[in-house]
N, C-alpha and C positions, 0 to 999 in steps of 0.2 A: 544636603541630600546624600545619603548614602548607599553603592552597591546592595547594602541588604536587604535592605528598604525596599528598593524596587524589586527583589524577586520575591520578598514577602508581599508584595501587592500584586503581584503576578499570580502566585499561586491563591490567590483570595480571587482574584478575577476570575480566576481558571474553575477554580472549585464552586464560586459562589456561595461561599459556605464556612465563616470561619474556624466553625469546628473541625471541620474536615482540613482546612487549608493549615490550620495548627498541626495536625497530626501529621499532616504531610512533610511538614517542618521540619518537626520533632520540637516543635518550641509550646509554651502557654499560651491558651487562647487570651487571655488580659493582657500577655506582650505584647502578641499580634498584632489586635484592637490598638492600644497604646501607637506601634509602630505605624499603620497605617493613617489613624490619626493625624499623628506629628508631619505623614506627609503630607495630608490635606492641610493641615495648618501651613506649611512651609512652600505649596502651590498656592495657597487661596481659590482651592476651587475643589469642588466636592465629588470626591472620583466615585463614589459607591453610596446608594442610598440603601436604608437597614431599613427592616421592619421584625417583628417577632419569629417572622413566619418566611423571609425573603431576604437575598442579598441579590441589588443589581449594580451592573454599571451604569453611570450617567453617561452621557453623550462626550463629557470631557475625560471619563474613566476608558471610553474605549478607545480615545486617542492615545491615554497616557498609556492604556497597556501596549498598544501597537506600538507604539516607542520606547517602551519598558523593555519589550522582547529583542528590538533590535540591540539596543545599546547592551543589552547581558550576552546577545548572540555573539556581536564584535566583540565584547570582552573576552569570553571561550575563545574565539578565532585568535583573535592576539598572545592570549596563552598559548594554546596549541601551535601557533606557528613559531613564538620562542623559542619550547621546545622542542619544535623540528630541527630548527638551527642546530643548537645548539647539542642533536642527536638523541635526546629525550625520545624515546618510546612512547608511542601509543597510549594515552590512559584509561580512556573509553570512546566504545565506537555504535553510535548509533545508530539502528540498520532499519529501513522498511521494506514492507515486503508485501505482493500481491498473494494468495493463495496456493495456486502452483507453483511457485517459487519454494514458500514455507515447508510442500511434500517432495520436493524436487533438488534446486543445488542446494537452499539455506544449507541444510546440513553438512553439505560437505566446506563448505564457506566458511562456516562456523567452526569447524575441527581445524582448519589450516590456520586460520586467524590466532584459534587458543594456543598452536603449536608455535608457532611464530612469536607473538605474547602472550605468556603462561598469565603473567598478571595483570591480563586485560580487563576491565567492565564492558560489559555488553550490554545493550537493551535492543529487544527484536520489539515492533507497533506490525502491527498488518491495517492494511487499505488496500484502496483504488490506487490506479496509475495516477490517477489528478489528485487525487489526497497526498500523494508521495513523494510527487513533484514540487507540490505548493511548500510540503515539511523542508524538502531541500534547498529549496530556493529561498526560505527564512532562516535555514539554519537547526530548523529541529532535528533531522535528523542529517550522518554525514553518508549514505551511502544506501540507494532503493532498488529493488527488484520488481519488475517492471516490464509493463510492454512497451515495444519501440517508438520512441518519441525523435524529434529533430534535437542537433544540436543547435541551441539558441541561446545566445550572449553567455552566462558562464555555465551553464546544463551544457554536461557531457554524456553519452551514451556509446555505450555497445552493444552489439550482440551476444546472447551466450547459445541460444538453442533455440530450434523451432519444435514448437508444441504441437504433436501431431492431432487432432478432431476426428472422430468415428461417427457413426449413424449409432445413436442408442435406440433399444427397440426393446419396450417390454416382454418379458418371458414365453409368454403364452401369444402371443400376436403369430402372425401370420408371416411377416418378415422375420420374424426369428427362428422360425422353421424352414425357411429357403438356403438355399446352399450359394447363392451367389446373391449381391443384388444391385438393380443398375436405377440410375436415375431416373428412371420411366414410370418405377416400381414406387417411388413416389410421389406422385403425381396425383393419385386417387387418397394421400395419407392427410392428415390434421400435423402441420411442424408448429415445434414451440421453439421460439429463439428468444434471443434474448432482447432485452427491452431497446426501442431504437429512440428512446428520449436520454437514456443517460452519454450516447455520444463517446464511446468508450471506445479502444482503440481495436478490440474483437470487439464487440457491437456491429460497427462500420463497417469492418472486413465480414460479418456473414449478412449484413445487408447487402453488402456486393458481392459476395458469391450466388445469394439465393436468385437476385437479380440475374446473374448471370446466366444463371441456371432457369432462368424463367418459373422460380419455384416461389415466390414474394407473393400470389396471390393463396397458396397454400397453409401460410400464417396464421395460424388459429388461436395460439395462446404467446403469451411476452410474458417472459422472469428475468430477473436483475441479476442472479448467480448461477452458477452450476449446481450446487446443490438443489435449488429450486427447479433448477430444467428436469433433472434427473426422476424428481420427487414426482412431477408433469409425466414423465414418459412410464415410471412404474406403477403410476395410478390408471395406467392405460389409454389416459388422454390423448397422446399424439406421440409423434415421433422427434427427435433434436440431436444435435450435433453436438459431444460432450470429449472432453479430452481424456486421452488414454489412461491416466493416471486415477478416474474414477472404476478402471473394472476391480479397482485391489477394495473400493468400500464396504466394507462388512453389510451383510446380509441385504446385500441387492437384489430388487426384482427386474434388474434392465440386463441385457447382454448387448456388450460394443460390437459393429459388424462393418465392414469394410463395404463401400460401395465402387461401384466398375465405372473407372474414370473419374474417380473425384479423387483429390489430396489436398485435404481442409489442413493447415497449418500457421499456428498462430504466435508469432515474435517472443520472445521471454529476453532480455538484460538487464547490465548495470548502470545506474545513471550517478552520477555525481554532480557539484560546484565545485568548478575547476580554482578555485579562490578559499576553498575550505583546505586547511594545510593535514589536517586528520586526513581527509578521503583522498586528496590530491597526492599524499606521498607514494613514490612511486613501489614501493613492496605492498602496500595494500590492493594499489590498481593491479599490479601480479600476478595478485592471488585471487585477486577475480577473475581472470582474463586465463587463470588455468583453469577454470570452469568451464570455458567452452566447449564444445562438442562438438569435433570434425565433422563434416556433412550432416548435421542434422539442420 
C-alpha cells in the first residue's frame, strides 16, 4: 500500500466522481480506476461501489477514508515540522475564514504573510466557525478566522476585534427618518435575527441580548446570514441587527442607525492546533496577533 494510493482514493471519495477526481490529479482516469482497484484488492474489502450513473462509498470506504485523511494529515505535520527544525520556511498555508473576516483583517493577513514568504502557497476556504474548527482540528486547514471559541485540548484562540452591530432599517420606514432611537422605539417593530437552531456563536449572543432586552417576543422572521437579514430588512419586512461593514454593500436599500443604550458587539479571532508545526511557528502566530485592534 502505497502514500499515493490513499490520496488518489481520497480524492475519489471526495469527488465521487472518477472523472472529476482524475482531473483533480492531473492523472488518467484508467490509472486511477487501476490504482484504486489494486487497493481494494490489497484490503479485500470494497471501498466504493460504481454504477453508470454514481459513485459511493461503502460503510468500509468511509472508514478507510476517515483514516486515509489522518495518516496523509500526520504525513504533512511530520514534514512540516522537519522543516521547522531544520529552519525550512513555510511552503503553504491554509487559511479559513468566516465572512467578516474575508472583508475585514484576511487582507491585511494575507499582505504580511506574502511579505514575510514571498514564495508562499496559499489557499483561503470560507465557512462557519464549526466548519472551521472541525477543518483544524483534522488538519485541513492550518489557521481560521473566527468567532470566539474556548481553548480546548490542542485549539488555540485569540482575540483580534469586536464587530460592532447597528439597527438596520429600510430606507423609507419610519425609523430611518428619526434622528435618534431608543429601545422602546422597537417594541411596536417585526425583528429578524438570525436562526436560533444553527447554535452559532452570534446566533447565542443576540438571543441573549434580545432576551435581555425583553425584545424575543418581537421575532418575526430567522435567517442563517447577513446577507439574508439585510435582504429581510430592505424588503421592508422588519427590522435586524447587521454589522457595520454591510453600509459599504453596493446599492443598498437599508441605512445602519445607532440605538440609545444598546452596543451590539460581536468576537472575530485566530484559532489554531497548537501540534500543527506550520500554524504553531511562532512568526506566523506574530503576524496574526499584529492584527489586533486596541480597544475595539
Amino acid at each position: 500500500m502505497e502514500l499515493r494510493q490513499l490520496s488518489y482514493f481520497v480524492a475519489v471519495a471526495e469527488e465521487l466522481h472518477f472523472g472529476r477526481a482524475a482531473a483533480r490529479l492531473h492523472i488518467a482516469q484508467p490509472a486511477l480506476s487501476n490504482q484504486v482497484q489494486a487497493l481494494e484488492k490489497e484490503l479485500g474489502v470494497q471501498l466504493l461501489t460504481r454504477t453508470t450513473r454514481r459513485v459511493a462509498l461503502t460503510r468500509a470506504g468511509e472508514v478507510f477514508h476517515d483514516r486515509c485523511i489522518r495518516i496523509l494529515r500526520d504525513v504533512d505535520l511530520s514534514t512540516e515540522a522537519t522543516r521547522s527544525v531544520a529552519g525550512k520556511n513555510v511552503k503553504k498555508i491554509k487559511i479559513g475564514t468566516i465572512y467578516p473576516a474575508t472583508i475585514g483583517v484576511l487582507p491585511s493577513f494575507l499582505a504580511r504573510i506574502a511579505r514575510k514568504y514571498p514564495e508562499i502557497q496559499l489557499h483561503i476556504s470560507s465557512g462557519s466557525t464549526n466548519d472551521i474548527i472541525r477543518s483544524i482540528e483534522t488538519g485541513q486547514i492550518n489557521l481560521g478566522f473566527i468567532r470566539p471559541v474556548e481553548n480546548i485540548g490542542a485549539l488555540r484562540f485569540f482575540s483580534i476585534a469586536q464587530e460592532r452591530y447597528l439597527l438596520a432599517v429600510e430606507k423609507q420606514s419610519a425609523l430611518a427618518a428619526q434622528s435618534e432611537i431608543g429601545i422602546d422605539d422597537l417594541r411596536d417593530q417585526k425583528i429578524i435575527s438570525f436562526s436560533r437552531a444553527n447554535l452559532s456563536y452570534t446566533e447565542r449572543y443576540f438571543a441573549e441580548k434580545f432576551e435581555e432586552h425583553d425584545l424575543t417576543k418581537n421575532i418575526a422572521y430567522s435567517c442563517d446570514d447577513t446577507f439574508s437579514l439585510v435582504s429581510l430588512v430592505s424588503a421592508g419586512l422588519g427590522i435586524g441587527f447587521a454589522p457595520e461593514w454591510t453600509q459599504d454593500l453596493p446599492n443598498r436599500n437599508f441605512e445602519l442607525r445607532r440605538v440609545r443604550g444598546v452596543d451590539f458587539r460581536v468576537g472575530l479571532g485566530v484559532a489554531w492546533n497548537k501540534e500543527d508545526p506550520t500554524a504553531a511557528r511562532d512568526d506566523i502566530i506574530d503576524i496574526a496577533r499584529s492584527l489586533v485592534r486596541p480597544g475595539r
